[in-house]
N, CA and C atoms as a LAMMPS dump frame, in Angstrom:
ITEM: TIMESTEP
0
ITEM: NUMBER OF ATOMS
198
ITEM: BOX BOUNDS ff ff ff
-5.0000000000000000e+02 5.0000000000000000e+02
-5.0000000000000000e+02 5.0000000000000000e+02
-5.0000000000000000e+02 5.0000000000000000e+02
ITEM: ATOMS id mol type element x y z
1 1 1 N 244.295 103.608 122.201
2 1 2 C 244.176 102.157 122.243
3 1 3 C 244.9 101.602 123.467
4 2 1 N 245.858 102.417 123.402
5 2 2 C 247.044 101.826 124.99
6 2 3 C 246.305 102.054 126.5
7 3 1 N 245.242 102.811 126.342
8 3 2 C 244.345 103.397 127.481
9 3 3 C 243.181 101.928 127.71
10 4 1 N 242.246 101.612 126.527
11 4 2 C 241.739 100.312 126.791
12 4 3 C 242.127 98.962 126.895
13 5 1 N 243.533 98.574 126.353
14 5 2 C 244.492 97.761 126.534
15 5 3 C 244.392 98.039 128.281
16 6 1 N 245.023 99.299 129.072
17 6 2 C 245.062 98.619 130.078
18 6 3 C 244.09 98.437 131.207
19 7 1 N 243.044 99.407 130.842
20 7 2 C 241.248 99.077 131.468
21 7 3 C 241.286 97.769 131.574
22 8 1 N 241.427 97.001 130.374
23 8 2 C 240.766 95.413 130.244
24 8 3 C 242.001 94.652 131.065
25 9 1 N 243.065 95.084 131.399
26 9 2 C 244.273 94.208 132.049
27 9 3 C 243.644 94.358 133.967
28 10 1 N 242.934 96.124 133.699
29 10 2 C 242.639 95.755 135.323
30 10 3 C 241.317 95.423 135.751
31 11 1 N 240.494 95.18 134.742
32 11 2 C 238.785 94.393 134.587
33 11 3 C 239.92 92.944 134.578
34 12 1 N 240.474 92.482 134.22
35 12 2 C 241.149 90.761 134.497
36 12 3 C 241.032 91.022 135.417
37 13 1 N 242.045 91.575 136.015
38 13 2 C 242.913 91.274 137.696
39 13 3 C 241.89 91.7 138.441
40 14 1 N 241.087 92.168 138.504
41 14 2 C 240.215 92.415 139.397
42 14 3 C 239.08 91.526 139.771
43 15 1 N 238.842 90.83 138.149
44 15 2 C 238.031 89.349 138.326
45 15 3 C 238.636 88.34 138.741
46 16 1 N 239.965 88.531 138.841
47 16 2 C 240.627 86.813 139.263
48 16 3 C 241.197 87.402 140.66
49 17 1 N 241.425 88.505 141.285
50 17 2 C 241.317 88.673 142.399
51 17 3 C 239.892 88.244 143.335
52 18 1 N 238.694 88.611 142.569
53 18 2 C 237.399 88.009 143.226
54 18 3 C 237.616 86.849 143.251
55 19 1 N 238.067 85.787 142.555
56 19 2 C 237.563 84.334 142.647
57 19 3 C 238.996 83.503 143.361
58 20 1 N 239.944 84.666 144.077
59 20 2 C 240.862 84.041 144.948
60 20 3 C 241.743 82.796 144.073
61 21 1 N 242.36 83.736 143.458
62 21 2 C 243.595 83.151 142.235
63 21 3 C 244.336 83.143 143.213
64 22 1 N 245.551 82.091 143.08
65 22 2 C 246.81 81.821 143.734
66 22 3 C 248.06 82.566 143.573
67 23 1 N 247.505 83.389 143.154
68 23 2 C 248.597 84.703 142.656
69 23 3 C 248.25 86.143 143.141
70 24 1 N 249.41 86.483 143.499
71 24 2 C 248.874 88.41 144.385
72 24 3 C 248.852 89.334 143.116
73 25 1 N 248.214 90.249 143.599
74 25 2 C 247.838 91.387 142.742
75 25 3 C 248.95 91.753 141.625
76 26 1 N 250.14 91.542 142.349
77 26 2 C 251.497 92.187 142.055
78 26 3 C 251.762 91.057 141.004
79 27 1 N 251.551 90.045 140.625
80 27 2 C 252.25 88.804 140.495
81 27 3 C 251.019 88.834 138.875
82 28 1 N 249.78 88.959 139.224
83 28 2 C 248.805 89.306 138.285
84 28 3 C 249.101 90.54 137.049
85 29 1 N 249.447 91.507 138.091
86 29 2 C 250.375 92.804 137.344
87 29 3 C 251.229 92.596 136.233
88 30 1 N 251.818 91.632 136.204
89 30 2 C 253.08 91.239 135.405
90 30 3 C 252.524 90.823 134.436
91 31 1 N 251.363 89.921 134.1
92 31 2 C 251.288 89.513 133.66
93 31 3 C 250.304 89.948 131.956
94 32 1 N 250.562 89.613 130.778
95 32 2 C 250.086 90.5 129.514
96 32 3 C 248.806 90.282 129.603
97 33 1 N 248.131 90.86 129.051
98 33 2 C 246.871 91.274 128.481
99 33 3 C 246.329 89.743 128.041
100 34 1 N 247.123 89.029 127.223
101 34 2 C 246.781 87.649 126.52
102 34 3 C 246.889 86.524 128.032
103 35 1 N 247.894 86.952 128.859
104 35 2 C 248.099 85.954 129.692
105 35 3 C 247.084 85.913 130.768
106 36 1 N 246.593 87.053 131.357
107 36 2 C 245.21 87.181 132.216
108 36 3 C 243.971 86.681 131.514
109 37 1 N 243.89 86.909 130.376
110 37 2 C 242.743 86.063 129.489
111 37 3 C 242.302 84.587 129.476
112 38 1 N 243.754 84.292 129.595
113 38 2 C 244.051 82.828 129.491
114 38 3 C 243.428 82.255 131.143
115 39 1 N 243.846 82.916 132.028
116 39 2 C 243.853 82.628 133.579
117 39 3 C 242.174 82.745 133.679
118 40 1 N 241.496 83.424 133.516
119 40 2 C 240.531 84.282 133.857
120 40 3 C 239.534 83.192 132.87
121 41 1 N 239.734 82.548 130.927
122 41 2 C 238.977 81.973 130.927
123 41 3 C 239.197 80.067 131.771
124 42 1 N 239.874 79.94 132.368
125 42 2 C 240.333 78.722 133.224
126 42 3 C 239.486 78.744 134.245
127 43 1 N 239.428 79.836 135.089
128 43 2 C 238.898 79.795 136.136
129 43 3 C 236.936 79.746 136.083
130 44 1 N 237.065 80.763 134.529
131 44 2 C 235.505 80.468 134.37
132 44 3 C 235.073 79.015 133.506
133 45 1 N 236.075 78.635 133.081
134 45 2 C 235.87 77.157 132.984
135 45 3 C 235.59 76.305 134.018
136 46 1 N 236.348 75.931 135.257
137 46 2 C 236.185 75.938 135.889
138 46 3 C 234.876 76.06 136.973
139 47 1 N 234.14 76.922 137.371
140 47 2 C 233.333 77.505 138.034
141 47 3 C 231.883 77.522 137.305
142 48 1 N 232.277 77.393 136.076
143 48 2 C 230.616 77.685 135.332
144 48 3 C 229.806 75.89 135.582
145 49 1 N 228.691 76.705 136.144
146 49 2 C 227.434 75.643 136.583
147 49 3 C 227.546 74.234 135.157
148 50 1 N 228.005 74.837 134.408
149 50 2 C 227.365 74.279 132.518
150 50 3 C 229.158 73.247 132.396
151 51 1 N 230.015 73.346 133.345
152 51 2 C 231.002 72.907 132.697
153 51 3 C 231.395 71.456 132.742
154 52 1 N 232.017 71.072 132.191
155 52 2 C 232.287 69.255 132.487
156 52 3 C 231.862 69.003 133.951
157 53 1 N 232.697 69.691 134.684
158 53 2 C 232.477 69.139 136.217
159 53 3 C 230.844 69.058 136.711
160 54 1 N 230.598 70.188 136.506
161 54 2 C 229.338 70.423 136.827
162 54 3 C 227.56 70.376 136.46
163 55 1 N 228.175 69.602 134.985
164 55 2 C 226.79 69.631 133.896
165 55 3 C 226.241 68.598 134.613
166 56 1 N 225.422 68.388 133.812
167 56 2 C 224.185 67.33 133.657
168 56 3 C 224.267 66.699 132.54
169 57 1 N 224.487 65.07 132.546
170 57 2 C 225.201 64.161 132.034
171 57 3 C 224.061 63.308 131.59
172 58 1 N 223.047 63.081 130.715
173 58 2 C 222.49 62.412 130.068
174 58 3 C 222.855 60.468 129.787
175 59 1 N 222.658 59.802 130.396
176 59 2 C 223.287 58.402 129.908
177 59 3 C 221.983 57.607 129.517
178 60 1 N 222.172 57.135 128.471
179 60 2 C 221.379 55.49 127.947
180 60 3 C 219.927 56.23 128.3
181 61 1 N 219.98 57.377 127.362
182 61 2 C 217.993 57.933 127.246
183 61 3 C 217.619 57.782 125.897
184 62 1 N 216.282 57.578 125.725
185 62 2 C 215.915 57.352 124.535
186 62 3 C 214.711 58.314 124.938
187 63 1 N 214.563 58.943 123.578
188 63 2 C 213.404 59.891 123.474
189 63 3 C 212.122 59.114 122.76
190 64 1 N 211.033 58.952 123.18
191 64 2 C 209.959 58.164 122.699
192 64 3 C 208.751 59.451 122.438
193 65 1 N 208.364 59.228 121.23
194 65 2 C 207.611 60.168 120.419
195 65 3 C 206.075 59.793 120.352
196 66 1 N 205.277 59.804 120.801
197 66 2 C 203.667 58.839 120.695
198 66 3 C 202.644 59.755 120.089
């Protein structure tokens, strides 16, 4: 279990190294299993086409049925 625990710590750091986190590799390193999760879903918050920033915002539509 301690072997995929740390696969998935360096599948994080390796995704938040792609998307140019403000933190070095080393600094990522430190950090737990729960805490890269946390970073990693931020950034895909962040970045996803679908997210607040970036959706498609519906105002004052009415659907008409004929």
């Amino acid at each position: 279990m301690r072997k995929g625990v740390e696969e998935k710590r360096k599948e994080l750091i390796y995704k938040l190294m792609i998307y140019h986190v403000n933190k070095s590799e080393e600094q990522l390193s430190k950090l737990s299993l729960t805490e890269l999760a946390i970073e990693y879903k931020k950034i895909q918050t962040d970045c996803h086409p679908h997210s607040d920033a970036g959706s498609i915002h519906w105002i004052n539509t009415k659907c008409k049925v004929e």
